[in-house]
PASEBA-1860 file (N, C-alpha, C; in nm, 3 decimals):
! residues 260
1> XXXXXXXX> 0.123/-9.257/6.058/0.077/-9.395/6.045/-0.076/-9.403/6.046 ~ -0.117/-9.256/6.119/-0.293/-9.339/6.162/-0.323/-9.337/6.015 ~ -0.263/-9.174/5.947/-0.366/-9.138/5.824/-0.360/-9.274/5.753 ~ -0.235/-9.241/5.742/-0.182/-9.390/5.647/-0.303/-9.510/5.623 ~ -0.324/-9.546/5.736/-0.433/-9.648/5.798/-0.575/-9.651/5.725 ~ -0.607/-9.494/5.783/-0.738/-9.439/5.710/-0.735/-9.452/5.547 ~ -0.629/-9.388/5.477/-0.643/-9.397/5.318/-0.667/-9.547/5.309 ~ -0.574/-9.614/5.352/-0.548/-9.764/5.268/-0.707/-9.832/5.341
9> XXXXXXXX> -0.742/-9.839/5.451/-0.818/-9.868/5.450/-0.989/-9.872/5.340 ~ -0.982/-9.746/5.351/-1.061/-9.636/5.204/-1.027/-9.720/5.097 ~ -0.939/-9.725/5.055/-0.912/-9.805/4.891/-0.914/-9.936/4.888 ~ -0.880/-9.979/5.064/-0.939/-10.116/5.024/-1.058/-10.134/5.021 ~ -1.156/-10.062/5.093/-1.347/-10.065/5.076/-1.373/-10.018/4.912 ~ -1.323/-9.925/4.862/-1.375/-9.826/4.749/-1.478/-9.886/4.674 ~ -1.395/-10.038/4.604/-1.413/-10.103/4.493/-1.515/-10.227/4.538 ~ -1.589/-10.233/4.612/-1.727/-10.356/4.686/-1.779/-10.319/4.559
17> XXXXXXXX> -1.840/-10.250/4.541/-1.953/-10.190/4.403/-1.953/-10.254/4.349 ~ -1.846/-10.235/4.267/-1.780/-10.269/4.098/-1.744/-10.408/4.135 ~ -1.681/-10.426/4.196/-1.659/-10.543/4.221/-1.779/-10.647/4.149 ~ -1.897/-10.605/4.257/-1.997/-10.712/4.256/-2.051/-10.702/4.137 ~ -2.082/-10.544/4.053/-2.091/-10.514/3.916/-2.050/-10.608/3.823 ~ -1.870/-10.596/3.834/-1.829/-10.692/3.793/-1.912/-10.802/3.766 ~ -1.910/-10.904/3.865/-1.995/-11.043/3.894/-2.094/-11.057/3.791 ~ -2.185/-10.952/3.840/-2.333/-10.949/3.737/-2.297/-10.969/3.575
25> XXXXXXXX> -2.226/-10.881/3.577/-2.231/-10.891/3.398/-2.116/-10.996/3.337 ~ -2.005/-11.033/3.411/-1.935/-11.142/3.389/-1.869/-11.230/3.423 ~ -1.928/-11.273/3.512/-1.895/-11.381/3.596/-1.834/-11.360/3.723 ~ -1.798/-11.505/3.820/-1.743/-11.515/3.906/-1.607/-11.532/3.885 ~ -1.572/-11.588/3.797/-1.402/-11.579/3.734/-1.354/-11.403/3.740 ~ -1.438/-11.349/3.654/-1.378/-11.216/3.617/-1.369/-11.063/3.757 ~ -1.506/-11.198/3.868/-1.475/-11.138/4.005/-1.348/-11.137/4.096 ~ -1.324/-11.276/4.025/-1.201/-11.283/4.120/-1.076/-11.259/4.082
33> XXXXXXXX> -1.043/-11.181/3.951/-0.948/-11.147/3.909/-0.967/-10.986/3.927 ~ -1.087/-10.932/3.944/-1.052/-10.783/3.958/-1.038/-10.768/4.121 ~ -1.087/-10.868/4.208/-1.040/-10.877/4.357/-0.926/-10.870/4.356 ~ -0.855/-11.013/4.277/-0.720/-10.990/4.299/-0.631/-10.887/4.234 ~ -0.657/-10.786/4.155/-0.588/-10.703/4.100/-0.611/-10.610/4.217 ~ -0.733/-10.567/4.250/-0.750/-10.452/4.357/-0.690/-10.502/4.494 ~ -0.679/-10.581/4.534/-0.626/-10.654/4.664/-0.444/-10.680/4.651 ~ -0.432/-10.723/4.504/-0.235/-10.656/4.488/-0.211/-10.480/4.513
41> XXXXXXXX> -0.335/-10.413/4.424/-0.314/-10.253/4.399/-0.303/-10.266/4.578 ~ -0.398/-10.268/4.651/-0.411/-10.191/4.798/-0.252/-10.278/4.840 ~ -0.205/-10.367/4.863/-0.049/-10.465/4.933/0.044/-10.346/4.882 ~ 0.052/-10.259/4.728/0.153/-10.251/4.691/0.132/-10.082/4.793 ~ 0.011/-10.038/4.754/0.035/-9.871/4.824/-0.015/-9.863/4.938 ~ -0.025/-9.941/5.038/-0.067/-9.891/5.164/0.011/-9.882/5.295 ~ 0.190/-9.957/5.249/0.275/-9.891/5.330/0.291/-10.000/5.476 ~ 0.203/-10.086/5.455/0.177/-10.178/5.589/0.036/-10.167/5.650
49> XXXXXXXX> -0.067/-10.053/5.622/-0.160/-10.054/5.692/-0.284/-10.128/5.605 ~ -0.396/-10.112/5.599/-0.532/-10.207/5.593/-0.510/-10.323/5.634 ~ -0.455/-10.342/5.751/-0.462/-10.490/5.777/-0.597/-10.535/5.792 ~ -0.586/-10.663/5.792/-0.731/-10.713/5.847/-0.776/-10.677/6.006 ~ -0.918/-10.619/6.032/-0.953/-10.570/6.142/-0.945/-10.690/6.248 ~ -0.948/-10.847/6.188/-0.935/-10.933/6.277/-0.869/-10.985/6.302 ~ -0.676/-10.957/6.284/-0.552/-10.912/6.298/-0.538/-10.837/6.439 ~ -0.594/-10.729/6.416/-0.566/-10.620/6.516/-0.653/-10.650/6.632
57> XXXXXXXX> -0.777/-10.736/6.648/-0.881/-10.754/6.775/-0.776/-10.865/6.835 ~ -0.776/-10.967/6.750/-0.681/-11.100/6.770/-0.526/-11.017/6.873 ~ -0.428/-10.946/6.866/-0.384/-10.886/6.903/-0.393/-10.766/7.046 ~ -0.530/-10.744/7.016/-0.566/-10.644/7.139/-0.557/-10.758/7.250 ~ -0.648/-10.874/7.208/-0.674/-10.955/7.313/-0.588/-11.017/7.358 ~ -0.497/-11.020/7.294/-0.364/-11.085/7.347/-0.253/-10.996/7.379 ~ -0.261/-10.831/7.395/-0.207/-10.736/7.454/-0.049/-10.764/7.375 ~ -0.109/-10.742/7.251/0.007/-10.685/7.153/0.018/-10.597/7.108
65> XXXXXXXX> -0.060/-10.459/7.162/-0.103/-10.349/7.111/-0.086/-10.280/7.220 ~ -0.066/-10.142/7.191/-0.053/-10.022/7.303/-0.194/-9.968/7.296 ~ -0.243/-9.984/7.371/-0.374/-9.946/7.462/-0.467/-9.888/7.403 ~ -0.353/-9.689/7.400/-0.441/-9.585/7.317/-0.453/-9.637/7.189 ~ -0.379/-9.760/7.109/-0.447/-9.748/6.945/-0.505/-9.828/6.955 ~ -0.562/-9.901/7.016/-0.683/-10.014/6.971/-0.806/-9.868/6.941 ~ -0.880/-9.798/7.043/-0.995/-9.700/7.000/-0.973/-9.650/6.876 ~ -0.817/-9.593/6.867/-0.785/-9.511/6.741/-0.843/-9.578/6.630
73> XXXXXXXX> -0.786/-9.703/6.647/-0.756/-9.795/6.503/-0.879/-9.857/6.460 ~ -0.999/-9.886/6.576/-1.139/-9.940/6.557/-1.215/-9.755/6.472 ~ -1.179/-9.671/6.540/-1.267/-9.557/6.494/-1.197/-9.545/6.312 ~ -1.106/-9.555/6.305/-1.016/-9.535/6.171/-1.056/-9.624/6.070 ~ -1.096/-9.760/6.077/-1.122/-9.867/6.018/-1.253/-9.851/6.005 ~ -1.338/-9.803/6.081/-1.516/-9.767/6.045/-1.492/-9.643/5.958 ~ -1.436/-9.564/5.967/-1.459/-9.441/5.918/-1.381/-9.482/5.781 ~ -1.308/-9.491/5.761/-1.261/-9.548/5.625/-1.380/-9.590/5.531
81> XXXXXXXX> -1.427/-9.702/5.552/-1.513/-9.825/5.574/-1.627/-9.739/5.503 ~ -1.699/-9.617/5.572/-1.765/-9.524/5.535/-1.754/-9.496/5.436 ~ -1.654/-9.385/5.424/-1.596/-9.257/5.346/-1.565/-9.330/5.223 ~ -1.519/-9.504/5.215/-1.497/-9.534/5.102/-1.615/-9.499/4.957 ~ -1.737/-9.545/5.049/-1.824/-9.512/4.933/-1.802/-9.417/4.858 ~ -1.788/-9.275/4.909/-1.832/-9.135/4.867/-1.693/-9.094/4.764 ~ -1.572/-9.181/4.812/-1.445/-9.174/4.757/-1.452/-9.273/4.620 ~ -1.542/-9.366/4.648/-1.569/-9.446/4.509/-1.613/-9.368/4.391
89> XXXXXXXX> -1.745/-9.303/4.444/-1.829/-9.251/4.359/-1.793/-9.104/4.305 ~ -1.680/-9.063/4.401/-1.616/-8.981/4.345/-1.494/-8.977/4.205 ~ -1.447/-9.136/4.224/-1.337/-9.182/4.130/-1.463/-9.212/4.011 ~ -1.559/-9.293/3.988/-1.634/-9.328/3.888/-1.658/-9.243/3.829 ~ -1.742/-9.095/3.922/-1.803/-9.003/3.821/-1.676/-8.886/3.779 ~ -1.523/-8.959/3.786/-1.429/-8.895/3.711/-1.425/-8.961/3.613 ~ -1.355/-9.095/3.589/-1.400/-9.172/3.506/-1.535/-9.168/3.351 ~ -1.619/-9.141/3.429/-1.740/-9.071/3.330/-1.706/-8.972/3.238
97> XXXXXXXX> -1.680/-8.907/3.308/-1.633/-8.739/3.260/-1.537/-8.729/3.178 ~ -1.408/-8.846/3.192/-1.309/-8.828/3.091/-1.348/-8.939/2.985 ~ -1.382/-9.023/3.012/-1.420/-9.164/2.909/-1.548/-9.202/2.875 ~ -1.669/-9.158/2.941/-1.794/-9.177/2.914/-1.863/-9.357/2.937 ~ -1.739/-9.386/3.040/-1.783/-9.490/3.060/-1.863/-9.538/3.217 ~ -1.969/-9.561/3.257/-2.060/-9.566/3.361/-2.070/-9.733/3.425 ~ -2.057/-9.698/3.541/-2.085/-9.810/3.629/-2.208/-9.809/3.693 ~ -2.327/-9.872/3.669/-2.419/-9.886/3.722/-2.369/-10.047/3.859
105> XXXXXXXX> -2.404/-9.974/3.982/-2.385/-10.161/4.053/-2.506/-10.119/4.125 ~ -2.546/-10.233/4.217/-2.679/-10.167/4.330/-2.622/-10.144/4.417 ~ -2.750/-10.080/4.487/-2.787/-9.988/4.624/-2.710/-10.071/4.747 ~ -2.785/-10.216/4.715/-2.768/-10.267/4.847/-2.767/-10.406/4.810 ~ -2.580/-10.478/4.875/-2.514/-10.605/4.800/-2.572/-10.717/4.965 ~ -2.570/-10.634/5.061/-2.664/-10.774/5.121/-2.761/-10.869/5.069 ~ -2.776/-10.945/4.938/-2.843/-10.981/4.880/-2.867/-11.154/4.859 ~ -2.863/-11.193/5.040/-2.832/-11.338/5.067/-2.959/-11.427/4.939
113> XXXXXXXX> -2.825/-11.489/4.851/-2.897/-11.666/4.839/-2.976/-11.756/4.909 ~ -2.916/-11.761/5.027/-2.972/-11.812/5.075/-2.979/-11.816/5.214 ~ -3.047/-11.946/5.343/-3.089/-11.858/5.477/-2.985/-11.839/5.534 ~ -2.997/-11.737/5.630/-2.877/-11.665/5.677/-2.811/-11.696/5.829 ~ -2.864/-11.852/5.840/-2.795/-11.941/5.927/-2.686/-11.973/5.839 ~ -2.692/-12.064/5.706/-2.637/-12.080/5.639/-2.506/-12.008/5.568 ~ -2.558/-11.855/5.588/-2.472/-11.739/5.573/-2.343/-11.686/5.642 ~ -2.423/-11.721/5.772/-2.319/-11.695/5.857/-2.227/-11.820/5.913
121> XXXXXXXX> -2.271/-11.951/5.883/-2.182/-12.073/5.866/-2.058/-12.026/5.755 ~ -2.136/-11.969/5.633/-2.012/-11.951/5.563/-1.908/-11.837/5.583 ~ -1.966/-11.772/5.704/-1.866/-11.668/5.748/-1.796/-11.689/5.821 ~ -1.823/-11.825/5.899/-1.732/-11.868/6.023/-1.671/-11.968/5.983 ~ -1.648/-12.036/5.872/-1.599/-12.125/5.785/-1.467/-12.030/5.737 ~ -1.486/-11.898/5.693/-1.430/-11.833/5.565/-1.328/-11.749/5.686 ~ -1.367/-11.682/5.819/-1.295/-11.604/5.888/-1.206/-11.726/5.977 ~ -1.246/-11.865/5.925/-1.138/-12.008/6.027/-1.010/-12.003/5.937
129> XXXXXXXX> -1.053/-12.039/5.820/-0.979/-12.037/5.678/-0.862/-11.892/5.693 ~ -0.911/-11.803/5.693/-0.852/-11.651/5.615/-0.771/-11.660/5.714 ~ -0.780/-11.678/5.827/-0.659/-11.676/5.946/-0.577/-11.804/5.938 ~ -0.583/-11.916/5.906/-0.539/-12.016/5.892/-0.410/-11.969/5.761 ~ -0.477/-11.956/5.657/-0.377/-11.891/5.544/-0.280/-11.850/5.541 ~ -0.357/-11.696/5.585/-0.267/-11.597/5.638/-0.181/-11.591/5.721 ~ -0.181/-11.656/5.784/-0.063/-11.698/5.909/0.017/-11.782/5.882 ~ -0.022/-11.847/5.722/0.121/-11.932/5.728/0.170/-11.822/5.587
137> XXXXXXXX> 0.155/-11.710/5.566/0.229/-11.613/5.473/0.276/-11.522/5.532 ~ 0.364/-11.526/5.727/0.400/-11.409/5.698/0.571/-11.377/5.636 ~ 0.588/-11.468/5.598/0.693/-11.434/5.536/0.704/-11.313/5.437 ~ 0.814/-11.299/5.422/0.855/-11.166/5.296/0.790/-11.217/5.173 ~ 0.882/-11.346/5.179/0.822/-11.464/5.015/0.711/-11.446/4.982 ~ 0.616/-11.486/5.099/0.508/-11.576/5.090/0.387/-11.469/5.050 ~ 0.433/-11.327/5.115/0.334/-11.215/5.131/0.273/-11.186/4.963 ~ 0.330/-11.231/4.891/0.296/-11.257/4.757/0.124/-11.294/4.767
145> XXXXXXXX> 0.118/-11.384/4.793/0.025/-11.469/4.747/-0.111/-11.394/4.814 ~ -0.121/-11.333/4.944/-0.180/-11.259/5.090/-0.291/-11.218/4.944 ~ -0.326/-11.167/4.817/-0.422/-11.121/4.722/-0.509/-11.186/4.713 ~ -0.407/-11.346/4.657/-0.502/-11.487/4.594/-0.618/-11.532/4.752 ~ -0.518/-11.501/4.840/-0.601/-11.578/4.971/-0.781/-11.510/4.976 ~ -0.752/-11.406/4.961/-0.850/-11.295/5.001/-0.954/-11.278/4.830 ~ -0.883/-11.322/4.691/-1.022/-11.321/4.608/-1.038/-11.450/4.600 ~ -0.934/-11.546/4.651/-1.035/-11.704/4.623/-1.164/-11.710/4.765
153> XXXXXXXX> -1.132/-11.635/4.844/-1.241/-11.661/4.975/-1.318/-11.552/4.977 ~ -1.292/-11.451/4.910/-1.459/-11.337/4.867/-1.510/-11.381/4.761 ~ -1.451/-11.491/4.640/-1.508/-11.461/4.540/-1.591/-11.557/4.554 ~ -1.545/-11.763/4.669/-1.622/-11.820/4.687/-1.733/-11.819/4.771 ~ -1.733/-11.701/4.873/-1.823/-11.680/4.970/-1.966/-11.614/4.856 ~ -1.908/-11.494/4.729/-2.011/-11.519/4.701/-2.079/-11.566/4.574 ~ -2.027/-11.668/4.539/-2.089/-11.789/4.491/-2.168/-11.827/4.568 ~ -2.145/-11.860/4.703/-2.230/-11.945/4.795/-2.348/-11.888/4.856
161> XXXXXXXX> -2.312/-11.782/4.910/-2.425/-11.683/4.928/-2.499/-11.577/4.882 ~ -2.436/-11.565/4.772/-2.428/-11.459/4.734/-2.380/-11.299/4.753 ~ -2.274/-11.292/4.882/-2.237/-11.192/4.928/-2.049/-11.192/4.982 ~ -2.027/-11.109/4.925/-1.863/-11.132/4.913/-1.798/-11.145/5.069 ~ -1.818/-11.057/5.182/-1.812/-11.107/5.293/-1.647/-11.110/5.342 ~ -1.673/-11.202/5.422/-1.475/-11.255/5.507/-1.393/-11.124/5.554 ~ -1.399/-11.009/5.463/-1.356/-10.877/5.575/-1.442/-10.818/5.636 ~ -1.403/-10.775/5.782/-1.559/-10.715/5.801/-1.523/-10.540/5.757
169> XXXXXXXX> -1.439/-10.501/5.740/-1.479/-10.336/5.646/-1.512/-10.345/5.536 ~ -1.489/-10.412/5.441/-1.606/-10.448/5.312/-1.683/-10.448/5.337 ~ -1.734/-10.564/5.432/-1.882/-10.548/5.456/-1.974/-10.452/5.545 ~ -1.859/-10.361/5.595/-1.936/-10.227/5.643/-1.990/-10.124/5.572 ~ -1.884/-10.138/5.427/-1.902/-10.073/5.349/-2.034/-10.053/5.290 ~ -2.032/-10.198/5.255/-2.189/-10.241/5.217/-2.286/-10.172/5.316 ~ -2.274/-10.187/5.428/-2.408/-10.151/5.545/-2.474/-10.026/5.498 ~ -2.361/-9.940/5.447/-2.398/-9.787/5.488/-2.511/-9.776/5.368
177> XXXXXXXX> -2.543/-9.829/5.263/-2.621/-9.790/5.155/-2.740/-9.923/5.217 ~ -2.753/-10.017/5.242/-2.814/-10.115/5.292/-2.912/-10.067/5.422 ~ -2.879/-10.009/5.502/-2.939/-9.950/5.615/-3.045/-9.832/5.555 ~ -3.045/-9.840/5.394/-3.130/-9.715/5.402/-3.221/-9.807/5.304 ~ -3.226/-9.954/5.289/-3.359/-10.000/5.214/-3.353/-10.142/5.274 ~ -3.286/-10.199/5.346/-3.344/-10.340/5.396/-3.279/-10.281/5.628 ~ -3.450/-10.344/5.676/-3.446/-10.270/5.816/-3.347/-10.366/5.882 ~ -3.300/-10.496/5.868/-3.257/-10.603/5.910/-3.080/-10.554/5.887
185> XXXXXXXX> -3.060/-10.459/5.843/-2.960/-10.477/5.744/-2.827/-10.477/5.864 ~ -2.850/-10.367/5.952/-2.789/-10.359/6.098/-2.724/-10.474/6.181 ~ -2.867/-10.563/6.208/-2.850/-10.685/6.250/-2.780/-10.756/6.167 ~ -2.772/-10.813/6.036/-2.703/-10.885/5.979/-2.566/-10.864/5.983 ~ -2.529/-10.751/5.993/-2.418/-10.700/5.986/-2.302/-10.763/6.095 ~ -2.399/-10.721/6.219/-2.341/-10.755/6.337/-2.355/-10.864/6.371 ~ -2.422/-11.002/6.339/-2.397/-11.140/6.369/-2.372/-11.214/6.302 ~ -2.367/-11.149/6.127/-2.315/-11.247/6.004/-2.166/-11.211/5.967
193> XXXXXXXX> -2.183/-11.095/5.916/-2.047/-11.078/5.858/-1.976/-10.979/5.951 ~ -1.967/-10.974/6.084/-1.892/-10.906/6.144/-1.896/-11.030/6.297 ~ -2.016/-11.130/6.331/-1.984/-11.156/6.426/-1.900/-11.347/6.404 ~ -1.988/-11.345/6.286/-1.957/-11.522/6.293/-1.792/-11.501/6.194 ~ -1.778/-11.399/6.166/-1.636/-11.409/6.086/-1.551/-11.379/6.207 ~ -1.601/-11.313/6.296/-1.487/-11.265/6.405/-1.486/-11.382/6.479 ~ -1.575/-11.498/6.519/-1.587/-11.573/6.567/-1.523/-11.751/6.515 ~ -1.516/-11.738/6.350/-1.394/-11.774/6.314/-1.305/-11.809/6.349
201> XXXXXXXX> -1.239/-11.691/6.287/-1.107/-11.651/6.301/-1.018/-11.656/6.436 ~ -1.141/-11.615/6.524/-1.084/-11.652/6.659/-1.077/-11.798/6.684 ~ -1.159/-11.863/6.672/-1.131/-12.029/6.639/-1.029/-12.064/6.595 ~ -0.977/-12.037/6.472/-0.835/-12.041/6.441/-0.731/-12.026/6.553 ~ -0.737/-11.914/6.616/-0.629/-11.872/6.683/-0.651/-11.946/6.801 ~ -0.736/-11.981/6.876/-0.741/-12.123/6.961/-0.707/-12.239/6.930 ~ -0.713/-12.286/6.805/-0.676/-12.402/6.725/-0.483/-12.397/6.741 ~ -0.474/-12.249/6.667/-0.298/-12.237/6.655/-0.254/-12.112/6.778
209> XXXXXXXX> -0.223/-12.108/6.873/-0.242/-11.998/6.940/-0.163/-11.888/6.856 ~ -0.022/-11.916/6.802/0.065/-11.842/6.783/0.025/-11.747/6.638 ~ 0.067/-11.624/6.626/0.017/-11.565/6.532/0.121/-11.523/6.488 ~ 0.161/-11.556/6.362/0.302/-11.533/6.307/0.295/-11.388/6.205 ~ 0.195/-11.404/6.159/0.153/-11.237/6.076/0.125/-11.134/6.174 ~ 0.231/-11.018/6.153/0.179/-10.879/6.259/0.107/-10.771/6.152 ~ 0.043/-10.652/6.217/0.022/-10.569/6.195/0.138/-10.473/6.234 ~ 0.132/-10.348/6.117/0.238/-10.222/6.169/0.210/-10.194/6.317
217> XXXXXXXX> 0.102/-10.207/6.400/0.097/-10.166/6.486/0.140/-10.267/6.617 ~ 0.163/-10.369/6.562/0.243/-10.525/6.695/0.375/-10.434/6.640 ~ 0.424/-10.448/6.570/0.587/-10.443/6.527/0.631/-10.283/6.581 ~ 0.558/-10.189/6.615/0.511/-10.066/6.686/0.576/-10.100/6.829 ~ 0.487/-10.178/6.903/0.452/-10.233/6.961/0.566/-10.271/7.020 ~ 0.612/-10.367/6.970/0.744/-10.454/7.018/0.851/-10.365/7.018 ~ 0.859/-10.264/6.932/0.951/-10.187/6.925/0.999/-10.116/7.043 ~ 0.883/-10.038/7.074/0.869/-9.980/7.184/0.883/-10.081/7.339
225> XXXXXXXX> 0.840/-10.192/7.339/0.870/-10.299/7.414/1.058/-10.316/7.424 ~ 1.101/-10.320/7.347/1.214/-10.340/7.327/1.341/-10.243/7.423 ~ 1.278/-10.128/7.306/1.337/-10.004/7.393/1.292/-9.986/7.526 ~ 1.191/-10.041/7.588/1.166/-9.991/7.705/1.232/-10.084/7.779 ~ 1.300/-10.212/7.772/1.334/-10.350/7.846/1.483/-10.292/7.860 ~ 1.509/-10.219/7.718/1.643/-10.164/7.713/1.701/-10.069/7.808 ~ 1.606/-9.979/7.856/1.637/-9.910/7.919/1.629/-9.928/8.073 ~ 1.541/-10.045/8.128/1.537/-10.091/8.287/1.587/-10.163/8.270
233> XXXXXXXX> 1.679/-10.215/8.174/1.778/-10.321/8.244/1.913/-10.268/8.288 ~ 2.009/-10.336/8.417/2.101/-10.273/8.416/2.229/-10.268/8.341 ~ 2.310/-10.206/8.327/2.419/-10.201/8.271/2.501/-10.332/8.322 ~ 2.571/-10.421/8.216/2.607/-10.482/8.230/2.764/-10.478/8.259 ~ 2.853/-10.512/8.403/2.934/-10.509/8.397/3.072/-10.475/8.319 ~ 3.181/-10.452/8.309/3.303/-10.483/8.242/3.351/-10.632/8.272 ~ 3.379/-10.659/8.164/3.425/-10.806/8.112/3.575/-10.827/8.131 ~ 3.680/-10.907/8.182/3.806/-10.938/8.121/3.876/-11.133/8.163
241> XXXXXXXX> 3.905/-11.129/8.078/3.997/-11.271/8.040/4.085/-11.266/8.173 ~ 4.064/-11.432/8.205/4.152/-11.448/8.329/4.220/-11.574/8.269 ~ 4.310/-11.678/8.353/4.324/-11.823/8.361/4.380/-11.843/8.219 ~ 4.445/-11.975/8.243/4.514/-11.984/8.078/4.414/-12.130/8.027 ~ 4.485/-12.129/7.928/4.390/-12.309/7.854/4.288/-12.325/7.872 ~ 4.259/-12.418/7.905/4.129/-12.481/7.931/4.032/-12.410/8.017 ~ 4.123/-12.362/8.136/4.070/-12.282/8.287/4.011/-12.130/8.186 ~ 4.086/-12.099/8.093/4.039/-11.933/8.084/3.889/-11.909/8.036
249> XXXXXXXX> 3.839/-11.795/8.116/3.728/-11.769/8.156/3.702/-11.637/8.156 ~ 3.626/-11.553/8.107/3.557/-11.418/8.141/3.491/-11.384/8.282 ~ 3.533/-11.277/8.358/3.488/-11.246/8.482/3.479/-11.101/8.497 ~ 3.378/-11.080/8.583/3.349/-10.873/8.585/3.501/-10.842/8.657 ~ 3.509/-10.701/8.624/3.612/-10.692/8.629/3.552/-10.589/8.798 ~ 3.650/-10.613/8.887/3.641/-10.581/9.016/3.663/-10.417/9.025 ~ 3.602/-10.313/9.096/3.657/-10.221/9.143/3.715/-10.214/9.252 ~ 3.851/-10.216/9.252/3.978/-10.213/9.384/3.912/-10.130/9.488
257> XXXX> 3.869/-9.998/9.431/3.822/-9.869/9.501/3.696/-9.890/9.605 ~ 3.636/-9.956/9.528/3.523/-9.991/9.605/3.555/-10.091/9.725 ~ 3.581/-10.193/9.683/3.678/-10.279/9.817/3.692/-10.216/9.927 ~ 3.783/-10.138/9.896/3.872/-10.047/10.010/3.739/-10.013/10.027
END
């Protein structure tokens, strides 16, 4: 399950680049259709894992999680988050090689519109929203749609700001090339798109306490909850039919032996 975690995580960062590439050369429409194609691709192969990281905090804090995987699952989700880049640029310059076709995107997509009070309003706007959504899809049905939620609210975040935003491993993704030409880039990270989205979302979940969407790792979780309730509880008596009509009734059935 962890690897599991790690890949899907990875493929859901890969594509930030191109993505925003995308944008530049044709629009915000054509952004939000390759979001949503890459955001169906990651639902269909990742098996249950890339959940949203603010799924799984939402959860810790409410001790729906077994202990040892919260560290696991925070170190797994950065490192992904990372490695996606190098896994991107590894798929492109295949791409090249067989088709001769090149993706130029930039260095560094922190590239706020505008001030970054403003920025991070739209992150705590967008992480109230994304949990609001999402929580009313966890159905089987509904899990359909879990794509549209996620490119109509990256693709309008960046319209607005110019920065796609609302997950925070996307936008870690971004950090790692960002930290090596804007010095701020750190800080932004941690009070725009990682603190006012976490801060969100948690709003939401004060608003609705109940969280109807799990991660593989609640349903883990409960499982193991289950079996463990199963096993300290005691065995439940033998059962048998007494009394006729109306009077008849189920009662444990007595050991004579013991009596005596």
């Amino acid at each position: 399950m962890k690897v599991n975690e790690f890949i899907s995580v990875m493929v859901m960062c890969c594509c930030v680049y191109q993505e925003a590439a995308v944008c530049k050369y044709y629009g915000h429409v054509a952004m939000f259709i390759a979001i949503l194609i890459h955001q169906r691709l990651v639902q269909v192969t990742s098996q249950g894992g890339a959940d949203n990281s603010c799924i799984i905090l939402e959860e810790c804090i409410k001790e729906k999680l077994v202990k040892s995987d919260v560290v696991h699952l925070g170190l797994l989700h950065y490192s992904g988050a990372l490695f996606a880049v190098i896994y991107a640029d590894l798929v492109w310059l295949s791409v090249y090689q067989w088709t001769g076709l090149a993706v130029h995107s930039q260095k560094c997509l922190y590239q706020e519109t505008v001030e970054l009070p403003i920025a991070g309003l739209v992150q705590f706007i967008g992480g109230f929203l994304c949990r609001t959504m999402l929580n009313n899809m966890a159905s089987e049905s509904r899990q359909k749609w879990i794509p549209f939620v996620y490119a109509t609210l990256c693709t309008t975040s960046h319209y607005i700001i110019g920065v796609s935003g609302i997950h925070p491993m996307p936008a870690a993704t971004m950090l790692g090339n960002c930290m090596l030409i804007q010095e701020l880039s750190a800080i932004k990270y941690v009070l725009i798109y990682c603190g006012c989205l976490t801060a969100g979302w948690l709003s939401s979940a004060f608003v609705s306490d109940t969280l109807h969407i799990k991660s593989i790792w609640r349903q883990k979780f409960e499982v193991e909850e289950a079996n463990l309730r199963a096993l300290e509880s005691p065995e439940s008596p033998p059962m048998r039919w007494v009394g006729r009509g109306n009077q008849r009734r189920r009662v444990p059935v007595v050991d004579r032996r013991r009596r005596r």
